[in-house]
NUKOL-464468 format. One record per atom (N, C-alpha, C): residue in one letter; atom name; x, y, z. Coordinates in nm, 2 decimals. Layout:
BEGIN
  residuo  atomo       X       Y       Z
        A     CA       X       Y       Z
...
END
This chain:
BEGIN
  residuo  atomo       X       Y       Z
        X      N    0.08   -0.12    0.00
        X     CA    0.00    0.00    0.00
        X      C    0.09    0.12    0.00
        X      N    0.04    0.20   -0.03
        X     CA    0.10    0.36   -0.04
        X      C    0.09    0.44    0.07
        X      N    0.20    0.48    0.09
        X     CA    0.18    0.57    0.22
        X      C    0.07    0.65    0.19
        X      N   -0.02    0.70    0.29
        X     CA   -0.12    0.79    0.25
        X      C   -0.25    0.84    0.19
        X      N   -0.26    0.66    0.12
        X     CA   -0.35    0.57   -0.02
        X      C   -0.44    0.55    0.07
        X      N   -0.58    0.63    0.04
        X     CA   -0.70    0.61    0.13
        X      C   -0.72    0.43    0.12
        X      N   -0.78    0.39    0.22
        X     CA   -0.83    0.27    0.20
        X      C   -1.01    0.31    0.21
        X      N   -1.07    0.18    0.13
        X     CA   -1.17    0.17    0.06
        X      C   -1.28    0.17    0.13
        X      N   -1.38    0.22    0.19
        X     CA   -1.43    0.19    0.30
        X      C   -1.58    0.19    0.29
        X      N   -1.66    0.14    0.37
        X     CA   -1.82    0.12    0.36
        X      C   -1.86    0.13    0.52
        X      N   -1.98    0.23    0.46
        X     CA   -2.02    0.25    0.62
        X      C   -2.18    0.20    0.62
        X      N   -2.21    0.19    0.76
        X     CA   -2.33    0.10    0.79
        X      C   -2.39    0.18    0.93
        X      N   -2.51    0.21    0.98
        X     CA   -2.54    0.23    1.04
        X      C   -2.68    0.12    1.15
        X      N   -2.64    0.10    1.28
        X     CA   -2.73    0.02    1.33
        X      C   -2.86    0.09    1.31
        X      N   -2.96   -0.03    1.32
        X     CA   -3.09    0.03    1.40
        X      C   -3.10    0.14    1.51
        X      N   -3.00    0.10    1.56
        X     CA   -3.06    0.21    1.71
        X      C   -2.98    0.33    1.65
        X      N   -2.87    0.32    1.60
        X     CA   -2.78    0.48    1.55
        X      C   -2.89    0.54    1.48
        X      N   -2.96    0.47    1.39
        X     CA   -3.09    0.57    1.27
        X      C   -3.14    0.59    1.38
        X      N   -3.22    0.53    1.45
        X     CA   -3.28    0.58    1.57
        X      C   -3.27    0.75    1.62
        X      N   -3.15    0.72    1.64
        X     CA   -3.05    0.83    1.74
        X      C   -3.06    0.94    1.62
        X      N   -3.05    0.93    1.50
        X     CA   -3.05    1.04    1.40
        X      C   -3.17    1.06    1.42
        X      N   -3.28    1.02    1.41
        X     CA   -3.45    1.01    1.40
        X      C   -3.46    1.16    1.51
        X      N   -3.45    1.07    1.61
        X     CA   -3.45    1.12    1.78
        X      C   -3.41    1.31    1.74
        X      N   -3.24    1.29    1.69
        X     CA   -3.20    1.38    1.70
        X      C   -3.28    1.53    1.59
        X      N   -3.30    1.47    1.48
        X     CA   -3.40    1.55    1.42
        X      C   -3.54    1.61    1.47
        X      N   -3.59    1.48    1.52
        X     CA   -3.72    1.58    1.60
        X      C   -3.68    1.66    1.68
        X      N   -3.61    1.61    1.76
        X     CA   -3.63    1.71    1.87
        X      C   -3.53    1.86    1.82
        X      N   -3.47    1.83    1.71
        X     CA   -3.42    1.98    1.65
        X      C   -3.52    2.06    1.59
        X      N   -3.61    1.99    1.50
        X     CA   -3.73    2.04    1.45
        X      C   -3.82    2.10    1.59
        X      N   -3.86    2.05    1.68
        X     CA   -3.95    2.08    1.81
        X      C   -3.89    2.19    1.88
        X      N   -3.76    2.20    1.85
        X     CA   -3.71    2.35    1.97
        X      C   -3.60    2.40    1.89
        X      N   -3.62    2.43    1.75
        X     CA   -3.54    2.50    1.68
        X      C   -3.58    2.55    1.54
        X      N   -3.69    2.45    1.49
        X     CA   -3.72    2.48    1.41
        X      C   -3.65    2.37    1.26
        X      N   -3.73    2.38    1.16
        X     CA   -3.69    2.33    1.01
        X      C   -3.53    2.38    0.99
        X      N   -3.54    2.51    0.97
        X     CA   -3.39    2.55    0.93
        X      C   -3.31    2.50    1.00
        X      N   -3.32    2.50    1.14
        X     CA   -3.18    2.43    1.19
        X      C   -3.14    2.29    1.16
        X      N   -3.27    2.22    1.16
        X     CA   -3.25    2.08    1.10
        X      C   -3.17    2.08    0.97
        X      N   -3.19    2.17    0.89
        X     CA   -3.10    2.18    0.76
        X      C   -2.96    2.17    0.76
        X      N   -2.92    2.25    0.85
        X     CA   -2.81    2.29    0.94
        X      C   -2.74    2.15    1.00
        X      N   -2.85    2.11    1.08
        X     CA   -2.79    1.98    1.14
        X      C   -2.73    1.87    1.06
        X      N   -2.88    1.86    1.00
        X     CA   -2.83    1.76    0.89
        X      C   -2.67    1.74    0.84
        X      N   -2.66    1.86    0.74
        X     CA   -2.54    1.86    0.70
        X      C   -2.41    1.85    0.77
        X      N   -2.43    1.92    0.90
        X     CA   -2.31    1.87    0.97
        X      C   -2.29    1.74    0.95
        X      N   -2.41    1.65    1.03
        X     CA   -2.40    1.52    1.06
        X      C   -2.38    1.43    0.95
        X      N   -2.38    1.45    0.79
        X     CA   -2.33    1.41    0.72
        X      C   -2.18    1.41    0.69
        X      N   -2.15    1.57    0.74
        X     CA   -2.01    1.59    0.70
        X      C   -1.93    1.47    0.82
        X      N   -2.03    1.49    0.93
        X     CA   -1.91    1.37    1.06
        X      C   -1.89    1.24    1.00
        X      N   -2.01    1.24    0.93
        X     CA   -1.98    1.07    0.89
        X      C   -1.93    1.05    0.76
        X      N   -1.89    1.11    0.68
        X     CA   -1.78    1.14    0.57
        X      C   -1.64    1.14    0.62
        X      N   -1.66    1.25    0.74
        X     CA   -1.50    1.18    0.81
        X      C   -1.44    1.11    0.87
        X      N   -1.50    1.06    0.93
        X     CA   -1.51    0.88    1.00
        X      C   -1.49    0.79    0.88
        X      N   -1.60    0.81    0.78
        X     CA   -1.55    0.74    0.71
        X      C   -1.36    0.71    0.62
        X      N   -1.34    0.86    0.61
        X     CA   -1.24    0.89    0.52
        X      C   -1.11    0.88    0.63
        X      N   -1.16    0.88    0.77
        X     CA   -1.05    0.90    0.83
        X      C   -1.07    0.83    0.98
        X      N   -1.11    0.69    0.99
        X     CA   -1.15    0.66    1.15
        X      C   -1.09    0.63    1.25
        X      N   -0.93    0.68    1.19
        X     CA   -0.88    0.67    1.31
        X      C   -0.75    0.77    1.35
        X      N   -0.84    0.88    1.25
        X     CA   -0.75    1.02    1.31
        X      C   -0.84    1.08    1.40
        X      N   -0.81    1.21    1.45
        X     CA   -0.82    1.31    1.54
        X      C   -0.99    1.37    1.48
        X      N   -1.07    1.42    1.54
        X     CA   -1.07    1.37    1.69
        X      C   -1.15    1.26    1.74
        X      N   -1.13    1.15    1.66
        X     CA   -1.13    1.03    1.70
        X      C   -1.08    0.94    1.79
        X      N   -1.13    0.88    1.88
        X     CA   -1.03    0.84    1.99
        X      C   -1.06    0.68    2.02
        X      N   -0.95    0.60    2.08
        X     CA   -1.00    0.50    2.07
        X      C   -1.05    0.48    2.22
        X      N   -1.14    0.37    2.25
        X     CA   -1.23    0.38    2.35
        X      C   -1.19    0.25    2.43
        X      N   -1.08    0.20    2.49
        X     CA   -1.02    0.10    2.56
        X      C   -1.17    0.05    2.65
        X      N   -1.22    0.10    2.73
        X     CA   -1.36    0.05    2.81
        X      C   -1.46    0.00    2.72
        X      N   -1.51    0.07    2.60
        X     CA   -1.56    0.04    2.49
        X      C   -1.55   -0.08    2.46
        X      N   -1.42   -0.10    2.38
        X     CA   -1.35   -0.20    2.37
        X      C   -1.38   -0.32    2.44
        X      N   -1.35   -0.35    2.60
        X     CA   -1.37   -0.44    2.68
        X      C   -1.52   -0.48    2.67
        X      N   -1.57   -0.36    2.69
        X     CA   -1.74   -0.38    2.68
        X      C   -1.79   -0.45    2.55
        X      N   -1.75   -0.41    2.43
        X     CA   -1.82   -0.48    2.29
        X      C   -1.72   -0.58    2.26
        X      N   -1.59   -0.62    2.33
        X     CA   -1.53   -0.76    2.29
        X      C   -1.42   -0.71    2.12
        X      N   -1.45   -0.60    2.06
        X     CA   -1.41   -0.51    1.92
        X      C   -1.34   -0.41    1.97
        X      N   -1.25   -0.37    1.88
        X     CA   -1.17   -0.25    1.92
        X      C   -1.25   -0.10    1.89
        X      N   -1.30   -0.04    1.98
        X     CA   -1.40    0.03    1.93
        X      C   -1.34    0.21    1.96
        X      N   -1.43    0.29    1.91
        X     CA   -1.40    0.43    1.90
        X      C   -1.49    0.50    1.91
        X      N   -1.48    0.66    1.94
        X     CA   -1.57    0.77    1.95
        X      C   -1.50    0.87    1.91
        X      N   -1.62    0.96    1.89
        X     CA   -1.62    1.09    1.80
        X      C   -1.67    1.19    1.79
        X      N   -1.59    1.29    1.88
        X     CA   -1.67    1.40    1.95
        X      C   -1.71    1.50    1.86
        X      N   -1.82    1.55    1.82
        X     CA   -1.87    1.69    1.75
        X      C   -1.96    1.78    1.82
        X      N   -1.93    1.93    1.80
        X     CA   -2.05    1.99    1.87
        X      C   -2.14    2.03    1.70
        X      N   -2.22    2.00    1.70
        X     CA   -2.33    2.01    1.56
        X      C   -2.43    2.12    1.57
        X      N   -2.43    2.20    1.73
        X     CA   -2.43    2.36    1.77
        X      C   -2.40    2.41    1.85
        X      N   -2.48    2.51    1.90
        X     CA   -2.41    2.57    2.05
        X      C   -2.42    2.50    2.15
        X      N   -2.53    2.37    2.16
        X     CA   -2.52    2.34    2.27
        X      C   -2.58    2.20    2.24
        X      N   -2.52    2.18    2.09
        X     CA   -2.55    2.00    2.06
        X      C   -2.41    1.94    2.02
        X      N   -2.38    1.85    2.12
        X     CA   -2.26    1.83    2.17
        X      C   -2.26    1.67    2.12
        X      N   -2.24    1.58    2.02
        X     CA   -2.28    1.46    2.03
        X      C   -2.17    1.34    1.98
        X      N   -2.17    1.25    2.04
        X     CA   -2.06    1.12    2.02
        X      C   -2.13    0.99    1.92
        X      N   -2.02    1.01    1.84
        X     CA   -2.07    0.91    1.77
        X      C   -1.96    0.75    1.81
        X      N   -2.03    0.64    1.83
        X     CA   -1.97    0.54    1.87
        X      C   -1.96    0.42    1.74
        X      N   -1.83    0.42    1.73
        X     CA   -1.84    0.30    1.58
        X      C   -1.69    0.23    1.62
        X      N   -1.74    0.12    1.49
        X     CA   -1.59    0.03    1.50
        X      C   -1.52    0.01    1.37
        X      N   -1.42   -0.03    1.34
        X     CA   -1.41   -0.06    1.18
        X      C   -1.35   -0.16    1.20
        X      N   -1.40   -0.27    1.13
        X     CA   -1.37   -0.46    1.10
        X      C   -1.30   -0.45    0.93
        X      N   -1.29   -0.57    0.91
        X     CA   -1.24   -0.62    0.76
        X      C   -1.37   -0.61    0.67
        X      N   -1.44   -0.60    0.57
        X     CA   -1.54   -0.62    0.52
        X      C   -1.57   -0.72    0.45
        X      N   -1.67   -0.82    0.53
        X     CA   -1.68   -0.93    0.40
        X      C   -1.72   -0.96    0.33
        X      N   -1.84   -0.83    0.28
        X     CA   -1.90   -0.86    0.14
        X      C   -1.83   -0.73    0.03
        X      N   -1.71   -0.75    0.09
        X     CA   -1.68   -0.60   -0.05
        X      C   -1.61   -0.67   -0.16
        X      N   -1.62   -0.76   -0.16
        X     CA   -1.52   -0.87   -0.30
        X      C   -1.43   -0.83   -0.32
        X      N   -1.38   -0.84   -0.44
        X     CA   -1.21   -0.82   -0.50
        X      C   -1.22   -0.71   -0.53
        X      N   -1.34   -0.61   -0.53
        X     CA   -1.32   -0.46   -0.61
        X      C   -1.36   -0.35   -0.50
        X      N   -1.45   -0.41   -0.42
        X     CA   -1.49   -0.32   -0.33
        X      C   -1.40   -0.26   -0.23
        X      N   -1.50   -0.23   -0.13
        X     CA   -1.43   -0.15    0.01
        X      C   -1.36   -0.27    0.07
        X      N   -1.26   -0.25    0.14
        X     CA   -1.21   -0.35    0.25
        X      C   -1.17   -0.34    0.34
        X      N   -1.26   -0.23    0.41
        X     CA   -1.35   -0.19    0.56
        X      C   -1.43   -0.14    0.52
        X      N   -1.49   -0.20    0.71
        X     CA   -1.63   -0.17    0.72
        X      C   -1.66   -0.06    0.83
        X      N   -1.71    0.07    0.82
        X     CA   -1.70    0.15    0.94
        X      C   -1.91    0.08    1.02
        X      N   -1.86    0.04    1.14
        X     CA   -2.01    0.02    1.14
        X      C   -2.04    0.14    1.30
        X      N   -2.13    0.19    1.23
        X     CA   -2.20    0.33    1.35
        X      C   -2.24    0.22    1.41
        X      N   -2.25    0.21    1.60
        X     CA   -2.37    0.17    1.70
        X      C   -2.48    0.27    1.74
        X      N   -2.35    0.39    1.75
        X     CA   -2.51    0.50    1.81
        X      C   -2.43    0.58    1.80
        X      N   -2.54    0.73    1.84
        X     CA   -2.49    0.85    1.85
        X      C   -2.57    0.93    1.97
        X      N   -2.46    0.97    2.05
        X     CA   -2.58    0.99    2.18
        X      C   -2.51    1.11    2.21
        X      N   -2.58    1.22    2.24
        X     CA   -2.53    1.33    2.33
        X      C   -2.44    1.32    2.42
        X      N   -2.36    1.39    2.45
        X     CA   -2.25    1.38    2.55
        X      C   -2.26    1.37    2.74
        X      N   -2.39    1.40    2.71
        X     CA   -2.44    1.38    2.88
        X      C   -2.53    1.28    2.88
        X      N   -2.51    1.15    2.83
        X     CA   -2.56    1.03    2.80
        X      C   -2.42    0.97    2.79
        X      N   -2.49    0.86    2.92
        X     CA   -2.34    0.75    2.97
        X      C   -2.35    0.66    2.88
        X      N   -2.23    0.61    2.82
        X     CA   -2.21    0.53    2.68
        X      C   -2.27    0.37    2.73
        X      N   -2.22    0.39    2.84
        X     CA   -2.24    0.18    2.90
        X      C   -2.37    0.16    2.91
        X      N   -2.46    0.21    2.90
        X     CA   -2.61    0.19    2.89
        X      C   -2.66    0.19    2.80
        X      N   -2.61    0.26    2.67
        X     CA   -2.64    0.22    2.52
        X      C   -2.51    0.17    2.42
        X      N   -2.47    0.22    2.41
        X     CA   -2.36    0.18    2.32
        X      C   -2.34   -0.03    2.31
        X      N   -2.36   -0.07    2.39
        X     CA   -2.34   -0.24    2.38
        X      C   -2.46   -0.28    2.32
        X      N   -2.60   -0.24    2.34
        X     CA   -2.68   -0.30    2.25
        X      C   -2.70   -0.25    2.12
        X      N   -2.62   -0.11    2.08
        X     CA   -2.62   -0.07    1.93
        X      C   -2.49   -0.13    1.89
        X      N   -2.41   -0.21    1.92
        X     CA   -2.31   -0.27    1.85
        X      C   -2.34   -0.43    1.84
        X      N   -2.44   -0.48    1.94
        X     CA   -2.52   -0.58    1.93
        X      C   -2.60   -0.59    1.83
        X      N   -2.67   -0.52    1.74
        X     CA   -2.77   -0.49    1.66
        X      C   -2.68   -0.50    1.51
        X      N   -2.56   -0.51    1.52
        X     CA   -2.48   -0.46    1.37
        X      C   -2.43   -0.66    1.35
        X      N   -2.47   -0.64    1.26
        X     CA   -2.37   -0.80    1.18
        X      C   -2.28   -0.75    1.18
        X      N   -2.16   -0.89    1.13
        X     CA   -2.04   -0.87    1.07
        X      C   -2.04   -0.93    0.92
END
């Protein structure tokens, strides 16, 4: 491989992570309004374009307790998406087994995305539970 040669990658999000995007939309819509949702949105596309392109740079970190807890070497990813929406996104990246000889060959899989004042050990193991390999 080439120093610096993106590797190929495919992302996946659990049940409960869409969830957490669902979640996170209403209640932007309910106390902020449409436009911000617009707003939001795109952030939260742009986080997951960088995870994707980059999951295990800055400010990605790796999550050793995580880890023990889902049995996978796992990671978080702190964004503030406004003034006071502060949110972690929890994923892992494995080998990918359905990307063939041409495809991706990783898999970034989202478990969840929970606000920052939301303790990870109470959600994060059943949204990594919910993801195949």
């Amino acid at each position: 491989m080439i120093l610096g040669a993106a590797v190929p990658r495919r992302l996946v999000l659990s049940r409960l992570a869409q969830e957490d995007l669902d979640a996170v939309a209403y209640a932007t819509i309910e106390r902020f309004g449409w436009g911000q949702l617009v707003v939001y949105e795109a952030r939260m596309r742009g986080v997951l374009e960088e995870i994707v392109r980059g999951p295990h740079v800055l400010p990605s970190r790796a999550e050793p307790e995580l880890t023990r807890m889902v049995g996978h070497p796992a990671a978080v990813w702190s964004r503030h998406l406004g003034p006071r929406a502060r949110h972690r996104w929890y994923y892992r990246v494995i080998e990918d087994s359905d990307s063939g000889s041409e495809g991706a060959r990783e898999l970034v899989q989202v478990a969840r995305l929970l606000h920052d004042a939301m303790e990870p050990a109470g959600y994060v193991g059943e949204g990594f539970g919910s993801l195949t390999q």
